[in-house]
C-alpha positions in Angstrom: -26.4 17.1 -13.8 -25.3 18.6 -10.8 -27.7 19.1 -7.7 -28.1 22.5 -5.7 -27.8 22.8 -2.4 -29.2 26.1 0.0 -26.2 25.1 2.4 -23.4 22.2 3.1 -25.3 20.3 5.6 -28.2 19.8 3.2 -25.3 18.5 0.9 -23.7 16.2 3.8 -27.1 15.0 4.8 -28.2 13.6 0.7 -24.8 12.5 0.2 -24.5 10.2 3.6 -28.6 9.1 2.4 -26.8 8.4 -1.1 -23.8 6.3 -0.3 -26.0 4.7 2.3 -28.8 3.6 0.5 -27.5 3.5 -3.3 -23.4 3.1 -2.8 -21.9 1.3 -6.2 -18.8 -0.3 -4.7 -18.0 -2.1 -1.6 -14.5 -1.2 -1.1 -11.8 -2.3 2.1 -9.1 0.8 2.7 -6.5 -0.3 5.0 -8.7 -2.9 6.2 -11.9 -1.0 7.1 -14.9 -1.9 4.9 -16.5 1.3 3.7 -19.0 2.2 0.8 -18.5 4.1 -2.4 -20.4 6.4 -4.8 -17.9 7.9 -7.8 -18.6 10.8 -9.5 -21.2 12.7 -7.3 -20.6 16.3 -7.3 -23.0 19.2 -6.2 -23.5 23.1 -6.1 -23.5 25.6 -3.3 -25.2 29.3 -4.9 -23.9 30.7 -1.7 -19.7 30.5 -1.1 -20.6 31.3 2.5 -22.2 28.3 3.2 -19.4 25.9 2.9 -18.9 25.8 6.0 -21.0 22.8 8.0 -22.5 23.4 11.5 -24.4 20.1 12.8 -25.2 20.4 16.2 -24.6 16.9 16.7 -21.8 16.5 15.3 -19.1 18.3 18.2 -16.2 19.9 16.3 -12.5 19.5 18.3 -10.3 22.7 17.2 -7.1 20.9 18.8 -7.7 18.2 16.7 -8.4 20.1 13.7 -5.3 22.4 14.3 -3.0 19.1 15.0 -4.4 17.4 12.0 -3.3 20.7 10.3 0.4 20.6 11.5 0.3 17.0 10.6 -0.4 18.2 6.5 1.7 20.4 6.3 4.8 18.9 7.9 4.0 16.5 4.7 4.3 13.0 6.9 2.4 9.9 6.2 1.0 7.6 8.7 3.7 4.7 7.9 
């Protein structure tokens, strides 16, 4: 069963309370120690609200554009 969400940061906010509170694995990626749920998924009824806007959370466009560039010139971090 999938859960509906009116918008992404109602989403963002259950699954951080999810994998906070009820995470399933421990799990170490490239030596940071991190939690994991597998398997969650949820619904948006509205496509426009995919977008996420936290006002605590500052977005950086040149990082976001740079991380871009970095995709798509297909390089790893190695």
């Amino acid at each position: 069963m999938l859960t509906t969400f009116r918008s992404i940061e109602g989403a963002y906010l259950a699954l951080l309370r999810l994998v906070t509170e009820e995470h399933e694995h421990h799990i170490s990626a490239r030596g940071n120690e991190a939690r994991e749920v597998i398997g969650v998924g949820f619904r948006l009824p509205d496509p426009r609200q995919r977008l996420p806007y936290l006002v605590t959370r500052k977005a950086n466009p040149v990082f976001q554009f740079a991380e871009a560039l970095w995709y798509l010139a297909r390089r790893s971090r190695r």
